[in-house]
C-alpha positions in Angstrom: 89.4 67.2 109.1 88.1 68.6 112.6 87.4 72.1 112.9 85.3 74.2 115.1 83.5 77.2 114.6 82.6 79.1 117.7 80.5 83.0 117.5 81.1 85.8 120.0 78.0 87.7 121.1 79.1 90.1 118.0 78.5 86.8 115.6 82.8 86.9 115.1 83.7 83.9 114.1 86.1 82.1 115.8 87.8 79.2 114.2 89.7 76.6 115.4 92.0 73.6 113.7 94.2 70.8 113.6 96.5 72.4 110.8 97.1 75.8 109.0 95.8 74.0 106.0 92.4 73.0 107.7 92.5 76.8 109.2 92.7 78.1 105.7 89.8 76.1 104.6 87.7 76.9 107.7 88.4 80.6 107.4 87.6 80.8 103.2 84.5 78.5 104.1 82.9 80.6 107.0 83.9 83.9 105.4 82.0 82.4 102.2 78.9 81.7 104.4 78.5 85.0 106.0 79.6 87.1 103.1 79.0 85.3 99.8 77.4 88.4 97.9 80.6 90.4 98.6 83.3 87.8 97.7 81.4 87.4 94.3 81.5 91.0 93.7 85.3 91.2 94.5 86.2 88.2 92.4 84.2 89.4 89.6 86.1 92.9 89.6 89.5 91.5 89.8 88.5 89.8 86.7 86.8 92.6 84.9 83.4 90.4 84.7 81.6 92.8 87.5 78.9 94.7 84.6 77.3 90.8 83.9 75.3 91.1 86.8 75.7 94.7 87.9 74.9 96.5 84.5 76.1 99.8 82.8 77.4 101.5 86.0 80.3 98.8 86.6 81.3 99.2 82.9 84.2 101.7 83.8 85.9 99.6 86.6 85.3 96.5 84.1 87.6 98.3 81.0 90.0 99.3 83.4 90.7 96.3 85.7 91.1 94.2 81.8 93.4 96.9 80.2 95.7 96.8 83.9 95.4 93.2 83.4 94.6 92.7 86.9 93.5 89.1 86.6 96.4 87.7 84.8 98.9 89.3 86.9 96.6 87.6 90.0 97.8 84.4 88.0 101.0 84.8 87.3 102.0 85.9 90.4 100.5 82.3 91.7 102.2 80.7 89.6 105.4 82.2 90.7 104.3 81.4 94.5 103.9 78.1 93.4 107.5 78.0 92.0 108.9 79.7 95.0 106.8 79.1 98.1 104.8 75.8 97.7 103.9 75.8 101.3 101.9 79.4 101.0 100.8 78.5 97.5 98.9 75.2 98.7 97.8 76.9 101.9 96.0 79.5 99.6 94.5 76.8 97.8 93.2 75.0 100.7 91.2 78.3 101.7 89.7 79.0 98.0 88.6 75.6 98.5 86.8 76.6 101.7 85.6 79.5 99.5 84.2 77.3 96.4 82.5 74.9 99.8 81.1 77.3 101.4 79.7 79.7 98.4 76.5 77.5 97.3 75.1 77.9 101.5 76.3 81.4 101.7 74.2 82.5 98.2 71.4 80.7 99.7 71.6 83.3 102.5 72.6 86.7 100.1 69.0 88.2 98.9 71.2 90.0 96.3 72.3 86.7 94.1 68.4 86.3 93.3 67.8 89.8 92.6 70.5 90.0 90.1 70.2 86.8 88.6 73.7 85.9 89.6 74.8 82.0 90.4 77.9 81.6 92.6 80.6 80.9 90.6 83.6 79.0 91.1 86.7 80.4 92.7 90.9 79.8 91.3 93.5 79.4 93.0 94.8 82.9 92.4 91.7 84.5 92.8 92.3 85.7 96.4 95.4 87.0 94.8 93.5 89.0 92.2 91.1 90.6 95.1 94.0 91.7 96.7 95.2 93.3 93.8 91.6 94.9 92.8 91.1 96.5 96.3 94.7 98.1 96.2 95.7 98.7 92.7 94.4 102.8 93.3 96.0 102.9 96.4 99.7 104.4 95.2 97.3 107.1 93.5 98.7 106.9 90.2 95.8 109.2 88.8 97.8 112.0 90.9 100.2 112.0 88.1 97.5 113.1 85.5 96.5 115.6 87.8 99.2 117.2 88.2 100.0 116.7 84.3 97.2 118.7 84.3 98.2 121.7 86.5 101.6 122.1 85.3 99.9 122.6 81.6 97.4 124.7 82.4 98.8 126.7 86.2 103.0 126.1 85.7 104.6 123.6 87.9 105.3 126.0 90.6 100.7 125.4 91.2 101.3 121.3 91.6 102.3 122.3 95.4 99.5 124.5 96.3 97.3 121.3 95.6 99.6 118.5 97.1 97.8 116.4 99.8 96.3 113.0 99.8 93.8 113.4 96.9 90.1 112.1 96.2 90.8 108.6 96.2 93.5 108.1 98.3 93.0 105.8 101.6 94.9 106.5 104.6 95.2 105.6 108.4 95.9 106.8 112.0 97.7 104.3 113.9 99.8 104.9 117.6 101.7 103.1 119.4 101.9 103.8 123.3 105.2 101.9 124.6 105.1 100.5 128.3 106.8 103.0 130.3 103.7 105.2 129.4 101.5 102.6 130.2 99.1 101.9 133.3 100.7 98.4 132.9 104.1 98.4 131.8 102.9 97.0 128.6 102.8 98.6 125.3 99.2 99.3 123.4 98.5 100.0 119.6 95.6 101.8 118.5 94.3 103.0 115.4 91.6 103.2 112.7 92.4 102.4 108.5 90.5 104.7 106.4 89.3 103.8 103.6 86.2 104.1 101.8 83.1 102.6 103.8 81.4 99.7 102.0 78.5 97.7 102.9 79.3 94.5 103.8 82.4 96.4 105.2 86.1 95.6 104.1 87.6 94.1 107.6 86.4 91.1 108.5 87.4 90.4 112.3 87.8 87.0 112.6 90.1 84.4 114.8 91.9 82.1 113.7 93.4 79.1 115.9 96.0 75.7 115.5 98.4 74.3 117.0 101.0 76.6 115.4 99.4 80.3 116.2 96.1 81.9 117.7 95.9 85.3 116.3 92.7 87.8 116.8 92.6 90.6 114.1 90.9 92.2 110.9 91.6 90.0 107.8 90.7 90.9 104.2 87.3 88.9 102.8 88.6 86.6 100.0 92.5 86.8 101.0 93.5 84.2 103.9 95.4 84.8 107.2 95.0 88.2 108.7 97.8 91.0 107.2 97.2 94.4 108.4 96.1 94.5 112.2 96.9 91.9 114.4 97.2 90.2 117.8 98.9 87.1 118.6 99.1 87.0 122.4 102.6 87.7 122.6 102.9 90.4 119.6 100.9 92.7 118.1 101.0 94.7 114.6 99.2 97.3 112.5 99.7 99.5 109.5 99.1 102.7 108.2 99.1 103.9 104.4 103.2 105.2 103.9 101.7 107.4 100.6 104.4 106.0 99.1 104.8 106.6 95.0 105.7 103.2 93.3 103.4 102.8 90.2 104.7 105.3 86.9 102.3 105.9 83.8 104.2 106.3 80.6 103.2 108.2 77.3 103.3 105.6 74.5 103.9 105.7 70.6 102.2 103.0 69.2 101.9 102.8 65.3 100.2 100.1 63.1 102.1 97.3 61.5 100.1 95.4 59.4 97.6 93.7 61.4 99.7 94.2 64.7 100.8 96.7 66.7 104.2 98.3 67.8 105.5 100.5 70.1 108.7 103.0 70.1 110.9 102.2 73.2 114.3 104.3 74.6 116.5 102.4 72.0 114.9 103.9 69.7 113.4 100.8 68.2 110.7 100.0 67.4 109.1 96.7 68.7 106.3 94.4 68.8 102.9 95.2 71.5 101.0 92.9 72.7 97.4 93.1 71.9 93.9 91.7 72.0 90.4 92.5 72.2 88.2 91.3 75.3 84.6 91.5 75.6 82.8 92.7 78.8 78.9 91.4 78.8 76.5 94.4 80.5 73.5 93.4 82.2 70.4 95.2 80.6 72.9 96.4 77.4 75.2 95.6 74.7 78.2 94.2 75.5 81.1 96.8 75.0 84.5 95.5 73.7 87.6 96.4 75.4 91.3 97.1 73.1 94.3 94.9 75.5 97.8 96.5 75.2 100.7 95.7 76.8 104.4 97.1 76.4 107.3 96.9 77.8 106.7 99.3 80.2 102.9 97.7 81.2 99.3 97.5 80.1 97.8 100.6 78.1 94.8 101.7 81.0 94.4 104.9 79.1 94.2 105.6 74.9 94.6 102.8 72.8 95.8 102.2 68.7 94.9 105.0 66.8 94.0 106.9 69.8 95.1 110.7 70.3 96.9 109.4 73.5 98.1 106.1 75.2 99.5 105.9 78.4 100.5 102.7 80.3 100.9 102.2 84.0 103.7 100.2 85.5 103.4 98.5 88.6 105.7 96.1 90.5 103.5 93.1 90.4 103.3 93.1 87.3 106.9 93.2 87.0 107.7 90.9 89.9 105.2 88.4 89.8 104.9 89.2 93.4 102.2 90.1 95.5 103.9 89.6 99.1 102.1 86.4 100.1 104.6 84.8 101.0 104.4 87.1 104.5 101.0 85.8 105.4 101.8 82.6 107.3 105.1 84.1 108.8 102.6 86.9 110.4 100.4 84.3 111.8 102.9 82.7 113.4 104.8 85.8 114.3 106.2 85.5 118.3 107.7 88.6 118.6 108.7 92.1 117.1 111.8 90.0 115.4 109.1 87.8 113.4 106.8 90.9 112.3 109.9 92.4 110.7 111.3 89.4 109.0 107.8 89.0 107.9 107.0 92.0 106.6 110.8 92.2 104.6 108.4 90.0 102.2 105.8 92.3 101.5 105.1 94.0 98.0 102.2 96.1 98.6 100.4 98.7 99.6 103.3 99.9 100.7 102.4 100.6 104.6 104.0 102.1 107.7 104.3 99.2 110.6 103.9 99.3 114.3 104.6 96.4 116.6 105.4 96.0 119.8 105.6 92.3 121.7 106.0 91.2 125.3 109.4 91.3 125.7 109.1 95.5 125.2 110.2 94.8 121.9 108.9 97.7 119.2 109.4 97.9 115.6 108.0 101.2 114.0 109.0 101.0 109.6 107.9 101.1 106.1 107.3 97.5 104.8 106.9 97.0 100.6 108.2 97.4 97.4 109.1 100.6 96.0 111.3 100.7 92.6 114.4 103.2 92.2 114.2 105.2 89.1 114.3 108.8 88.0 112.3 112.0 90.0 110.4 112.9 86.8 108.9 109.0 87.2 107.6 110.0 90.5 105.5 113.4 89.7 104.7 113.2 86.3 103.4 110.9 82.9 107.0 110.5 81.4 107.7 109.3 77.5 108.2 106.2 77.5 110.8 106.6 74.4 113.3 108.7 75.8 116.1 106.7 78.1 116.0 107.7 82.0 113.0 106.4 82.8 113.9 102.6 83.4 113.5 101.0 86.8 116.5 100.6 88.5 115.9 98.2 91.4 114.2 98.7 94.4 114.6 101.2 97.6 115.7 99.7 100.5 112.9 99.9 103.4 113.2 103.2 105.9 112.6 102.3 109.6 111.0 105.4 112.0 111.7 105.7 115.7 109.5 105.5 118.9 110.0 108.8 120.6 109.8 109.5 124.4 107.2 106.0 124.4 105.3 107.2 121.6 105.2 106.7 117.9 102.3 108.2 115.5 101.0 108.0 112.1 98.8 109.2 110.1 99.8 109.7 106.4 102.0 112.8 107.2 105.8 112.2 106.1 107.8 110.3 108.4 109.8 107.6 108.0 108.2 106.5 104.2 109.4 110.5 103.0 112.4 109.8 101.1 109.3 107.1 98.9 106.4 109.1 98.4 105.3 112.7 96.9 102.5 113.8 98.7 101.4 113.2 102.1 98.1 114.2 104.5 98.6 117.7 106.3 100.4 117.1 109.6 97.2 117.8 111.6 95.9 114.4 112.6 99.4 113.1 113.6 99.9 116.3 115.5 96.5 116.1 117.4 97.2 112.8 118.6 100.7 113.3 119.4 99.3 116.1 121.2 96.3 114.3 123.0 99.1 111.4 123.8 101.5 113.8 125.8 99.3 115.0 128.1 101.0 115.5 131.4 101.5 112.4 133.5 99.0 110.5 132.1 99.6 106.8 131.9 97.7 105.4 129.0 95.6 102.0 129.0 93.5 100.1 126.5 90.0 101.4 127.5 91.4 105.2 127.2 92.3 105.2 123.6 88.8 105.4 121.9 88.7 108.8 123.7 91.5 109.7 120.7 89.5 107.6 118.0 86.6 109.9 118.8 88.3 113.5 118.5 86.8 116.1 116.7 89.1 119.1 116.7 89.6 120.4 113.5 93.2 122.2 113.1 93.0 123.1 109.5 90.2 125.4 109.9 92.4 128.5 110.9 93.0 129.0 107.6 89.4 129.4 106.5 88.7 131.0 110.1 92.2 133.6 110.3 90.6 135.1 106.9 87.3 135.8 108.6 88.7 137.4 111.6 90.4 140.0 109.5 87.3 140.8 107.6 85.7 144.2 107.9 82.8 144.4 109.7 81.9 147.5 107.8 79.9 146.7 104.6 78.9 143.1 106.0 74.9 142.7 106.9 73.9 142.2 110.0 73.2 138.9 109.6 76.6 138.3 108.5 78.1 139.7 110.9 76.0 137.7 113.7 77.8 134.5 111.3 81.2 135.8 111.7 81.1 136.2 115.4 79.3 133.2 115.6 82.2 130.9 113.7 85.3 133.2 115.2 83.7 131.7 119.1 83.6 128.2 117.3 85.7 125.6 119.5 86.3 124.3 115.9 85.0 120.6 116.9 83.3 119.0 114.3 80.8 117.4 116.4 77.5 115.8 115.0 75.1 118.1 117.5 77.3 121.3 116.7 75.6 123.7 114.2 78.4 126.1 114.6 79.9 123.2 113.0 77.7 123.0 110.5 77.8 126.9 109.8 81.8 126.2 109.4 80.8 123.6 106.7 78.5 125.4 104.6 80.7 128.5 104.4 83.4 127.0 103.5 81.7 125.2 101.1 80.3 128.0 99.7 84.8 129.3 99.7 85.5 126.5 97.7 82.7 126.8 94.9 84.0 130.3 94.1 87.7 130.0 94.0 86.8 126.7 92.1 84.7 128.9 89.5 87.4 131.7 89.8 88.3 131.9 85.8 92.1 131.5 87.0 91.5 127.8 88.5 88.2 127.1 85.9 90.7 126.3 83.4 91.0 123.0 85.3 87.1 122.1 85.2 87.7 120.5 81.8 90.4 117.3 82.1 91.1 115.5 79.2 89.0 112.8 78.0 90.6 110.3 80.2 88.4 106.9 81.7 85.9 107.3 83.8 87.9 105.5 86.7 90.6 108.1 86.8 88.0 111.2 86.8 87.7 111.4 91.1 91.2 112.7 90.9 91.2 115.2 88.0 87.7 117.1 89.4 88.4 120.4 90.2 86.3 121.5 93.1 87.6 118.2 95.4 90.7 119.2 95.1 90.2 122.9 95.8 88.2 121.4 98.9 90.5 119.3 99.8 93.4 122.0 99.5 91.5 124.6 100.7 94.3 125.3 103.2 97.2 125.6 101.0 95.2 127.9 98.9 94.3 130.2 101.6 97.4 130.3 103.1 99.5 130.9 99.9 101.4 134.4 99.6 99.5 135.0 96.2 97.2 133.2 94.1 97.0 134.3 90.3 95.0 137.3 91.1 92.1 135.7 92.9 90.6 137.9 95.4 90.1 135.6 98.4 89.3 137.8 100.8 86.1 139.1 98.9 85.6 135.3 98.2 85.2 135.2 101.6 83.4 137.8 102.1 80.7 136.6 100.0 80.6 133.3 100.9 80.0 134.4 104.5 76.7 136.5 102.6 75.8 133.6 100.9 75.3 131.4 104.1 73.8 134.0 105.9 71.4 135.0 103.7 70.4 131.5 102.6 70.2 130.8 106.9 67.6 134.4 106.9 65.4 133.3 104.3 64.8 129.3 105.7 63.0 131.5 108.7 63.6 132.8 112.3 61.9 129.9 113.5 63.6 126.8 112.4 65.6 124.6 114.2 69.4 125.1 113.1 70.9 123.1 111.3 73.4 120.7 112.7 76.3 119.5 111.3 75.3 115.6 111.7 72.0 116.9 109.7 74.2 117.1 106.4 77.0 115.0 107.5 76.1 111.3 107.2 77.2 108.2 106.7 77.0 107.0 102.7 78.8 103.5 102.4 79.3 102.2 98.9 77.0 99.1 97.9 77.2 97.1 94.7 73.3 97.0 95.0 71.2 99.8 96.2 69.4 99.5 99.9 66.2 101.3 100.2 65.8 100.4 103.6 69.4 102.1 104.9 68.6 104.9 107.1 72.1 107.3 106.5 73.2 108.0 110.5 74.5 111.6 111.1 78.5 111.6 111.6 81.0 113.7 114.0 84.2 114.2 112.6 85.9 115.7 109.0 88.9 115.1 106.7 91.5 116.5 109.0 90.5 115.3 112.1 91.6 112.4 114.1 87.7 111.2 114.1 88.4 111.2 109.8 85.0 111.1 108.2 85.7 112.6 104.9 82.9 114.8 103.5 83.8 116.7 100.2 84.2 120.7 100.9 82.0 122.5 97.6 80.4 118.8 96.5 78.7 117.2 99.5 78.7 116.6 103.5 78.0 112.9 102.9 81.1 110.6 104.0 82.0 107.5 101.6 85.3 107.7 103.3 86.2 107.5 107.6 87.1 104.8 109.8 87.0 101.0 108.0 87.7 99.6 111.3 89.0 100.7 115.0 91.3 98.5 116.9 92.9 98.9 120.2 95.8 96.2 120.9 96.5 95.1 124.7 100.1 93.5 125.0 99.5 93.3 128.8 96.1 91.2 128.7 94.7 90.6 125.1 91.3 90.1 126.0 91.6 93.7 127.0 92.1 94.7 123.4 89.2 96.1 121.4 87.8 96.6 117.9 84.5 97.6 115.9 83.7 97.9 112.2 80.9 100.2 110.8 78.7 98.0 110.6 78.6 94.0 111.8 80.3 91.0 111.6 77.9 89.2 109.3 77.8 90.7 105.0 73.7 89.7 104.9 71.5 92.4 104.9 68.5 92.1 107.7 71.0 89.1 109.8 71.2 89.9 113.6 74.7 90.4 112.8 75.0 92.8 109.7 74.2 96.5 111.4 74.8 95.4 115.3 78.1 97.0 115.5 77.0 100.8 114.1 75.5 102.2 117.3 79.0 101.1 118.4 81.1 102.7 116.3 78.5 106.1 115.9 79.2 106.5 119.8 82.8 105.7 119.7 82.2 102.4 121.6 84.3 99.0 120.6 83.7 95.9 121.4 86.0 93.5 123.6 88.0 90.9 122.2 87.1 87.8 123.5 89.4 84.6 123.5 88.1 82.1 126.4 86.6 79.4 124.1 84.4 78.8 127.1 82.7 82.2 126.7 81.7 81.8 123.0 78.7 79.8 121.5 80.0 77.2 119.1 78.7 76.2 116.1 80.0 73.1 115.1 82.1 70.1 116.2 83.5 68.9 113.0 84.1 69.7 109.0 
């Protein structure tokens, strides 16, 4: 087998091959070397093992990813790729092999496999297949449904709009494409950033992968092979947003002893045998904590159990399929043109995503690509009973497809072309800003000018907050909060790191969102049900009256709550609190609070948290939670920029580097890029790149 490895200055691995096989293996080796630690941790939460090594804490995420039976669908749906795609199947196979080479030399490198006591173990064929599944088994938001069980019982089901927006844990995108006749050379570009939650080492790996068949640039998945959501080929380009598309139900279960099994009541009426067994999940420093399996035949039990005041179980189409879309891996790499992305993407199950290609032909493609089921309206809002008949799946929804208007299509989670799939969508701000920023008059965009749009701070969804504030009465407010007011209603309302106007914004509006959350007419929310840990970022009441802070304001009436005097004294609140730290401190700036908080499986002591521009509704989407915290868990995953006139005029950055070792030249290199707004160039002239190797 002859491979080479070659490194940009940004340590990116670029790998080249005799075969897609031998590609496969290079990529799952090298992406085992530079981020062993991380694959480990993936693998061991798609299988529920995660607590062995991480302790008590990963407990929660343990229980659930066993009950959803997220491994064994992993499996089966191998084994079905085996049956009907052999070629994808073994090309899989021949990258966990890389993995299972490479893992013994990358632990060497990962500080965290001593520290926890943790030996690399030894990856499956379908184990890529099951960290596809753990990273996006939340992304359809299914929790939603409880939420808004939730409202509707406690608020009426007239309430479950006033809080309808992309919730807690929902990940989302922008992503534009610019078509050639707007272009400085006649060529289209894409551009975007996913969102997701930040995670150290981060979840986009950019890599390179070359053979005889394809040489694609782009941001691949660690521990899933090829490269699926953003991606350059030299004569097409692709990337995706999240379509917010609805596609996994929960059902209310009867379950009743019978003997020493169980059944389960379905629409027939009958009653019929469930599945069930009982798993054990070993903690690190504690007992081990056994963990009640049940599956009907609607899907696995992931909340209640036998005997259990409730039991709900979540349906989702892999489970049902035994397809996980894999099969469009390999056609993507060796995509030519817009023509090949579609075809491609007609085999992908999920997320379901929003596409944008464009080729060099002028070809563009802008539609939803996945696998939604048909089935009945109550499915798609609510926890329906799984006895009653209505509630079957009844096939699946044929794929919408969007249009490219006057040169220019945008995304960014609003409702478009995926509306007829989905229940709730982000505000329309970020996809209006950009649309917005886009159209400027006569201006012809190119590559380098799109991280201007990355970068934009404007915050549309504060006229809510700040139209209340201008028709407050100065009369009766103190002087101090009146110098506030003025100070916030001459706001450019940029959310810029440097800005304490910003900050001001921030803190009263956090201070807004604590009292209509403690309001006794929303409190009634503060207490959800008893449901698992996993599930509880989307029942928690102040996020969502932070993040829906603009419906609420806006709305005609809201049960009585007084939201001007809310206001009122919110505005008093900061003020006072801004009196009392002294005259002669140094303001506070937004980036002061605002910072960057990535998710680690092990605690860093050394990580320094960087002060962030940008907020929820902005295009520069940094997600802070209004009433909770200013930190950010959640902003831009990656930024790409895709040339179809000169591909080594593309760009891209991740938060933080190339390489998943903590204190490597190549783990943090990239931040002071992406704080500033700065990405790196794509580079593709093997002659310009350091190589590492000759052969494997």
């Amino acid at each position: 087998m002859t491979v080479e490895i070659y490194r940009d200055a940004w340590g990116i691995p670029h790998l080249r091959a005799d075969s897609a096989r031998e590609l496969a293996h290079a990529q799952g080796r090298i992406t085992a070397v530079d981020r062993a630690w991380q694959l480990e941790v993936e693998r061991h939460r798609s299988q529920g093992t995660s607590a062995a090594f991480l302790g008590a804490e990963a407990v929660a995420w343990d229980r659930f990813a066993r009950q959803a039976r997220l491994y064994d669908t992993a499996r089966r749906c191998f084994a079905a790729l085996e049956r009907r795609d052999p070629e994808t199947a073994a090309w899989v196979v021949s990258y966990v092999e890389g993995v299972n080479e490479g893992l013994v030399d990358g632990a060497r490198r990962a500080p965290e496999f001593a520290a926890t006591g943790l030996s690399p173990g030894r990856w499956q064929p379908w184990s890529p297949l099951g960290v596809w599944l753990g990273t996006h088994i939340l992304f359809a938001g299914f929790p939603a449904k409880l939420w808004r069980e939730e409202v509707v019982r406690r608020l009426g089901a007239d309430a479950v709009e006033l809080f309808a927006m992309d919730g807690p844990g929902t990940s989302g995108s922008n992503g534009w494409l610019v078509s050639g006749e707007r272009t400085v050379t006649g060529q289209a570009v894409i551009a975007g950033d996913p969102h997701r939650f930040i995670e150290d080492p981060g979840v986009y790996q950019q890599i390179r992968l070359s053979c005889p068949e394809f040489d694609v640039v782009g941001l691949a998945v660690p521990g899933v092979p090829g490269i699926a959501h953003f991606a350059h080929t030299g004569t097409v380009a692709w990337a995706i947003t999240n379509a917010m598309a609805d596609y996994q139900d929960l059902y209310r279960e009867r379950l009743r002893p019978s003997g020493a099994s169980l059944e389960v009541l379905d629409p027939d009426g009958t009653w019929r045998p469930a599945a069930r067994h009982v798993e054990t999940v070993e903690v690190a420093g504690g007992e081990p904590v056994e963990v009640e399996v049940i599956e009907t035949g609607r899907g696995p039990v992931v909340i209640g159990g036998a005997g259990a005041e409730e039991a709900v179980s979540l349906r989702y189409p892999p489970r049902v399929t035994e397809d996980l879309g894999f099969s469009a891996l390999l056609p993507l790499l060796r995509a030519r043109r817009v023509a090949d992305v579609d075809r491609a993407f007609d085999l992908w199950a999920e997320p379901v995503n929003v596409v944008q290609a464009a080729d060099t032909e002028g070809g563009q493609l802008h539609r939803v690509a996945g696998r939604v089921p048909v089935r009945s309206e109550d499915n798609r809002t609510r926890i329906v009973a799984a006895w009653e008949p209505g509630h079957e799946w009844l096939g699946w929804h044929e794929m919408p497809y969007g249009t490219v208007e006057d040169g220019v299509a945008v995304m960014a989670n609003q409702r478009g072309p995926a509306t007829p799939l989905g229940v709730e969508f982000a505000p329309p701000h970020r996809a209006t800003r950009i649309r917005h920023l886009l159209d400027a008059p006569h201006e012809k965009w190119s590559a380098d000018a799109m991280p201007a749009l990355h970068m934009d701070t404007h915050l549309a969804s504060a006229a809510a907050l700040l139209d209340r504030l201008a028709a407050l009465e100065e009369a009766g407010l103190s002087a101090e909060a009146v110098a506030l007011r003025e100070q916030l209603l001459c706001w450019d309302r940029r959310m810029d790191a440097d800005s304490t106007d910003a900050a001001a914004y921030a803190a009263v509006r956090g201070a807004v969102v604590r009292r209509l959350a403690a309001h006794p007419a929303l409190a009634v929310l503060a207490d959800p049900p008893a449901y698992p840990e996993v599930f509880l970022p989307w029942l928690a009441l102040t996020p969502r009256v932070g993040l829906a802070l603009e419906n609420l304001l806006k709305a005609e009436e809201l049960y009585g709550i007084d939201r001007d005097a809310a206001v009122r004294e919110a505005v008093e609140e900061v003020a006072a609190d801004r009196a009392d730290s002294g005259a002669g401190r140094t303001p506070t700036t937004w980036g002061d609070t605002h910072r960057l908080a990535p998710w680690r499986a092990l605690p860093d002591p050394s990580y320094e948290a960087p002060g962030l521009s940008g907020d929820h509704d902005c295009v520069l989407c940094t997600s802070a939670v209004p009433g909770v915290t200013d930190l950010s868990a959640r902003g831009p995953a990656a930024r790409y920029v895709w040339d179809l006139a000169d591909r080594d005029n593309s760009l891209w950055v991740v938060p933080l580097g190339a390489d998943g070792v903590a204190g490597s030249d190549h783990h943090r290199d990239q931040l002071a890029l992406w704080l500033k707004g700065d990405l790196a160039p794509v580079t593709t002239d093997w002659n310009t790149l350091t190589k590492e190797n000759h052969d494997e």
